[in-house]
N, CA, C and O of each residue as an XYZ file, in Angstrom:
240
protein
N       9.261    -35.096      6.739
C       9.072    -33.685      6.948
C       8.804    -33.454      8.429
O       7.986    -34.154      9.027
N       9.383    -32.624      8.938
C       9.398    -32.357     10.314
C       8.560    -30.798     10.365
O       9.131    -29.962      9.665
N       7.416    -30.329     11.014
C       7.357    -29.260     11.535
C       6.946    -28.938     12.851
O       5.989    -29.459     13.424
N       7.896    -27.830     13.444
C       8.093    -26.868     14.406
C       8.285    -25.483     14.325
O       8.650    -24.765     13.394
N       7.809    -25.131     16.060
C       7.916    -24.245     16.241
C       9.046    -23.199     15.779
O      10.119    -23.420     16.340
N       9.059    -22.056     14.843
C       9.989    -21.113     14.726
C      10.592    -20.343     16.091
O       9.895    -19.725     16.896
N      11.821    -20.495     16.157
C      12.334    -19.564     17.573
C      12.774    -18.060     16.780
O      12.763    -17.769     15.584
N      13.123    -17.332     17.883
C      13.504    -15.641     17.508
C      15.001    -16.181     16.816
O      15.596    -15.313     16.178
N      15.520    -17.265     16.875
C      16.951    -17.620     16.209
C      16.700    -17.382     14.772
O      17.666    -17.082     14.070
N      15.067    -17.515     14.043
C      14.729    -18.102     12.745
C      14.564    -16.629     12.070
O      14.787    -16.659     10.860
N      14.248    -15.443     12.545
C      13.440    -14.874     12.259
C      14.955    -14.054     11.205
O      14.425    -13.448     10.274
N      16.103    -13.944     11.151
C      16.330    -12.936      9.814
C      16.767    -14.417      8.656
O      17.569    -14.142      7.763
N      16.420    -15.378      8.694
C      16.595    -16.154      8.054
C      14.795    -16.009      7.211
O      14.613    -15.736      6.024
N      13.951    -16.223      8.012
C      12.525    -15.958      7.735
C      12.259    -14.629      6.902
O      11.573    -14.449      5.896
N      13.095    -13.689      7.719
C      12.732    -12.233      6.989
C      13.821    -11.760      5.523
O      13.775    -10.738      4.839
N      14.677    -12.868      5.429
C      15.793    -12.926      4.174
C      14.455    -13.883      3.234
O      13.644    -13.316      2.502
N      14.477    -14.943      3.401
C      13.339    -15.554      2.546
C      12.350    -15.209      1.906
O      12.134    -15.515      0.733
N      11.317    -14.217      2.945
C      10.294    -13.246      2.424
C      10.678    -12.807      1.367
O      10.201    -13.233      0.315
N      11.910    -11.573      1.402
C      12.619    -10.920      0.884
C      12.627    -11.554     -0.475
O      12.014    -11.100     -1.441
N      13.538    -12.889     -0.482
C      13.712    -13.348     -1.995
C      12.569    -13.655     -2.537
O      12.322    -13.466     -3.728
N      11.625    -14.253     -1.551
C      10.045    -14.414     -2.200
C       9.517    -13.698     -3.183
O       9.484    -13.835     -4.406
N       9.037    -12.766     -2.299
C       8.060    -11.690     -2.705
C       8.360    -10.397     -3.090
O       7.490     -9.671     -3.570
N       9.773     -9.947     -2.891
C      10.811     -9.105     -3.358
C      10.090     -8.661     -4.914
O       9.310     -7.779     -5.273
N      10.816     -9.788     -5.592
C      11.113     -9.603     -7.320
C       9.689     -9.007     -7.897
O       9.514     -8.045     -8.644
N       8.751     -9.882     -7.314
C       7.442     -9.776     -7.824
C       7.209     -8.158     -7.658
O       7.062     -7.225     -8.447
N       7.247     -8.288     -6.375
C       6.711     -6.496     -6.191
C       7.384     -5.422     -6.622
O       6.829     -4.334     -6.773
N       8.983     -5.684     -6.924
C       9.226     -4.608     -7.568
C       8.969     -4.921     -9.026
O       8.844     -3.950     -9.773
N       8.873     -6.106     -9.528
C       8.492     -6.040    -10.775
C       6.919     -5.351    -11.393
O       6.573     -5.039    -12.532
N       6.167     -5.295     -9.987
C       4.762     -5.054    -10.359
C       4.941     -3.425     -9.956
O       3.998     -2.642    -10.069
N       5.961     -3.112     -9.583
C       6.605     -1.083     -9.187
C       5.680     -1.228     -8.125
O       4.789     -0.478     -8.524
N       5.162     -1.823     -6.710
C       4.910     -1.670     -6.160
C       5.501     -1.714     -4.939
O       5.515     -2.663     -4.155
N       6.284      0.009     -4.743
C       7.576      0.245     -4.154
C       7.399      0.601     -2.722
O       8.401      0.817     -2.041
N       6.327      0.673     -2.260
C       6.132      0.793     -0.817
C       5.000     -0.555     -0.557
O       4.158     -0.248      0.287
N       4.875     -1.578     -0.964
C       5.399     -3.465     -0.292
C       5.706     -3.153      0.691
O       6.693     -2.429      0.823
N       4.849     -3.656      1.935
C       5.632     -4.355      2.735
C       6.911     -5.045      2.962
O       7.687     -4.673      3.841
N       7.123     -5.949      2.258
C       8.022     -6.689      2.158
C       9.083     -6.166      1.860
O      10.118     -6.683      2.281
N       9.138     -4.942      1.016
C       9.800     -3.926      0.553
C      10.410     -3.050      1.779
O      11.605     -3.109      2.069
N       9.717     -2.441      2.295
C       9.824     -1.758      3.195
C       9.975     -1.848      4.586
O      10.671     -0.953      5.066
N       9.339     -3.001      5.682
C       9.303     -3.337      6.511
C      11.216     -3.334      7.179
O      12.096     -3.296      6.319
N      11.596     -3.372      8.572
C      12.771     -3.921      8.886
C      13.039     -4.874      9.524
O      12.014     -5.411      9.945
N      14.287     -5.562      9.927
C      14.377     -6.877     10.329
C      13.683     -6.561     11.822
O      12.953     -7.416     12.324
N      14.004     -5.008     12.660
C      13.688     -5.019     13.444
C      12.078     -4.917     14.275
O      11.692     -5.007     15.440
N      11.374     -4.653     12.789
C       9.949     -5.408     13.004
C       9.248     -6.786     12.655
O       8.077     -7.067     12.912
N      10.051     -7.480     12.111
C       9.898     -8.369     11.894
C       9.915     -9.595     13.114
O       9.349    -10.677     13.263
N      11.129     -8.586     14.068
C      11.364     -9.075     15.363
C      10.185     -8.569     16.261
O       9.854     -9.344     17.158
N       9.651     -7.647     16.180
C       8.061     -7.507     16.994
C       7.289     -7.994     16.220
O       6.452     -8.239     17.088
N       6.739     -8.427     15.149
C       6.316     -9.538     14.744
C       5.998    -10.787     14.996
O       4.912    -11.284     15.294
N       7.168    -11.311     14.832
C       7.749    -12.461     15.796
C       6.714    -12.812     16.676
O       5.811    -13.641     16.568
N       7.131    -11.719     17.917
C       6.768    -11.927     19.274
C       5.094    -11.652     19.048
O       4.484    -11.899     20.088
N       4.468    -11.330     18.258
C       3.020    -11.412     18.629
C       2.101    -12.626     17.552
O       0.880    -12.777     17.543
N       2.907    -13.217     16.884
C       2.432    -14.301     15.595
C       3.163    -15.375     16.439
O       4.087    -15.341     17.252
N       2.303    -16.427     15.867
C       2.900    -17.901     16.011
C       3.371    -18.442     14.493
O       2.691    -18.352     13.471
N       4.417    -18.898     14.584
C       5.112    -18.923     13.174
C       5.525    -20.511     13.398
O       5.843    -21.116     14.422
N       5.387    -20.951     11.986
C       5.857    -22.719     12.090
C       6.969    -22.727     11.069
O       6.923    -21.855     10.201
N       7.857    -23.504     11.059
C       8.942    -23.530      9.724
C       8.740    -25.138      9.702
O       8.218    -25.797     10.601
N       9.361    -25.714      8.259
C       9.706    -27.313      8.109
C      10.852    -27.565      7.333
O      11.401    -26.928      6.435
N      11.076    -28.579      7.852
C      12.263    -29.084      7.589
C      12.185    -30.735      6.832
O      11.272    -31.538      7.023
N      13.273    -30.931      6.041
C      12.790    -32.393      5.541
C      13.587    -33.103      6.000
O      14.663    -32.799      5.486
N      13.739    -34.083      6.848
C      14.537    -34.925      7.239
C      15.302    -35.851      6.654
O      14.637    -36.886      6.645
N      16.423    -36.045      6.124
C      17.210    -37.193      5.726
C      17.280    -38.039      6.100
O      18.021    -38.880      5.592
């Protein structure tokens, strides 16, 4: 397992993931103004820039 730093390259891959995450749940719970729900990629990108974010990877 490798972890590093997330670059701004990661972030609509990061903000697609959320999405499938935490998506289903919240609309399943009708909780339709979620964040996750609502937010855009393009805050996710000022986001970004003020969080330190780690991703991992598993190495073969």
């Amino acid at each position: 397992m490798k972890i590093e730093l997330a670059t701004i390259l990661d972030v609509p891959a990061l903000f697609d993931l959320q999405r499938k995450a935490f998506g289903p749940l919240c609309e399943e719970l009708n909780w339709k103004d979620a964040p996750v729900l609502t937010e855009s990629l393009e805050y996710a990108y000022e986001e970004f820039a003020r969080c330190t974010t780690l991703i991992w990877s598993v190495s073969k």
